[in-house]
C-alpha positions as CSV (number, residue, x, y, z in Angstrom):
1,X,16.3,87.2,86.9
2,X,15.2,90.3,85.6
3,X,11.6,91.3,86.1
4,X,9.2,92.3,83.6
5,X,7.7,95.8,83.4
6,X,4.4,95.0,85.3
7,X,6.4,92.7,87.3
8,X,8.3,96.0,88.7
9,X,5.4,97.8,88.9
10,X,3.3,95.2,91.4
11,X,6.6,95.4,93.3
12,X,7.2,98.8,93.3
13,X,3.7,99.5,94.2
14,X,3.8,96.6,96.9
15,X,7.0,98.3,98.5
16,X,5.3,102.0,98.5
17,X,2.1,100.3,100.3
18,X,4.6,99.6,102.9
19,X,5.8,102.7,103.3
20,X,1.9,104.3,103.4
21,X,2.6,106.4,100.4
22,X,-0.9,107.6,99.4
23,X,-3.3,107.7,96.7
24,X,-1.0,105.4,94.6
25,X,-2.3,105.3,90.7
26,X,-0.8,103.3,88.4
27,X,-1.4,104.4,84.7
28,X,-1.1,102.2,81.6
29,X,0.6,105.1,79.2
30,X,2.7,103.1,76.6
31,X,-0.3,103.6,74.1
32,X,-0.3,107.0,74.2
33,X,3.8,107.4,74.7
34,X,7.0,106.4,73.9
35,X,8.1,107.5,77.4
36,X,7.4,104.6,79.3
37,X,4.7,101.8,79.4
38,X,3.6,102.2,83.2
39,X,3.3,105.5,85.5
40,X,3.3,105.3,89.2
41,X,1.9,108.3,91.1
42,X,2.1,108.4,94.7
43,X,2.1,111.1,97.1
44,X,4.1,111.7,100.6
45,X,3.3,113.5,103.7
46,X,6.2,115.2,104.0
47,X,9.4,116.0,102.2
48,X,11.3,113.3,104.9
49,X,8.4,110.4,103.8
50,X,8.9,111.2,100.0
51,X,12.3,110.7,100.3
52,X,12.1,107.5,102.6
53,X,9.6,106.1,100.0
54,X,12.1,106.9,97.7
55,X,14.8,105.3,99.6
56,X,12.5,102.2,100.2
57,X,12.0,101.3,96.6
58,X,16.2,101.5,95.3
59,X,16.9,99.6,98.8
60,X,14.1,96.8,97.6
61,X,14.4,97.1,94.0
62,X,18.2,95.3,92.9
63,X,19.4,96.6,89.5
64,X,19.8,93.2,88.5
65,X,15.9,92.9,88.2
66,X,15.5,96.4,86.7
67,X,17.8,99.1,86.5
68,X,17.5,102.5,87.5
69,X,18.2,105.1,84.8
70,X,17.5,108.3,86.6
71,X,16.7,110.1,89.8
72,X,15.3,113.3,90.3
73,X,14.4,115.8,92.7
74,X,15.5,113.6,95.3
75,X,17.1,116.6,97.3
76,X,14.2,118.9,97.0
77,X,11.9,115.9,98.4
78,X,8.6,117.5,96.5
79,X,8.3,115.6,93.6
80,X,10.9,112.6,93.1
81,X,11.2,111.0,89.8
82,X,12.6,107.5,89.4
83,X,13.4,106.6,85.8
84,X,13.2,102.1,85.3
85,X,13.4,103.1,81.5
86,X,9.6,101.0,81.4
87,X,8.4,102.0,84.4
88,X,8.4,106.4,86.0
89,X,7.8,106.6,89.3
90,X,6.2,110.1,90.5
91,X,6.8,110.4,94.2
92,X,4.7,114.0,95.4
93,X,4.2,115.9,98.0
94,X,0.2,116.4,98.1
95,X,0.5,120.3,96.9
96,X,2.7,119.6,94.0
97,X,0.7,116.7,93.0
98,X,-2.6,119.0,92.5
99,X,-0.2,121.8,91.1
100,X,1.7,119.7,88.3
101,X,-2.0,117.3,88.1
102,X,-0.2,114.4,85.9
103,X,-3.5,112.6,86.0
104,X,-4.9,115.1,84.0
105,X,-1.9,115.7,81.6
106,X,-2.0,111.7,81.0
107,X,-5.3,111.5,81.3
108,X,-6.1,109.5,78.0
109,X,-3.8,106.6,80.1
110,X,-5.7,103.9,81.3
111,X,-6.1,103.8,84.7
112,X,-4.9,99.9,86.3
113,X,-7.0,98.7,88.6
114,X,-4.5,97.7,92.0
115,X,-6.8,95.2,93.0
116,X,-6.8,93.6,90.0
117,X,-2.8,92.9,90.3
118,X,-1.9,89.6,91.4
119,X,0.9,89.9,94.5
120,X,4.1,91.3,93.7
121,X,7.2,88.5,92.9
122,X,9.5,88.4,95.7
């Protein structure tokens, strides 16, 4: 059964919690785009934990509940981009995060509270 769009989100941020990715946000954006309805930004300590947070969410996430449009920068390991068509997933390390600042760029998103999320579906 395929998940809904905050349904991926709880999971995705569930799954990147497990993994210790830090300073997660997750922005609320389809009222002021057409790009997506949810952001996810996380950051990694390294260029080997972006990519194993990476890794983590399209070994946890099947494309029968969401499929994966698009993956970039996955090589590089600074800033990974995983397109759910609903839901972007931003994956930094810490210096490109302040660099590229995409709080700032969306910053007329509202900001959802994680510990107002029920748990993630299995």
């Amino acid at each position: 059964m395929s998940l809904t769009v905050k349904e991926l989100a709880q999971k995705a941020i569930q799954l990147l919690q497990e993994k210790k990715a830090q300073d997660i946000l997750l922005l609320e954006i389809d009222k002021v785009s057409l790009i997506a309805d949810y952001f996810i930004i996380c950051s990694g300590t390294s260029r080997l934990h972006t990519r194993v947070l990476c890794d983590h969410l399209l070994e946890n996430i099947p494309g029968k509940e969401r499929p994966l449009w698009h993956v970039e920068g996955y090589r590089e390991g600074c800033w990974i981009l995983l397109d759910f068509g609903g839901l972007v997933v931003h994956i930094f390390l810490t210096e490109e995060r302040l660099f590229y600042n995409l709080e700032r760029l969306w910053g007329e998103a509202a900001i959802v509270d994680l510990e107002s999320l029920p748990a993630s579906p299995s």
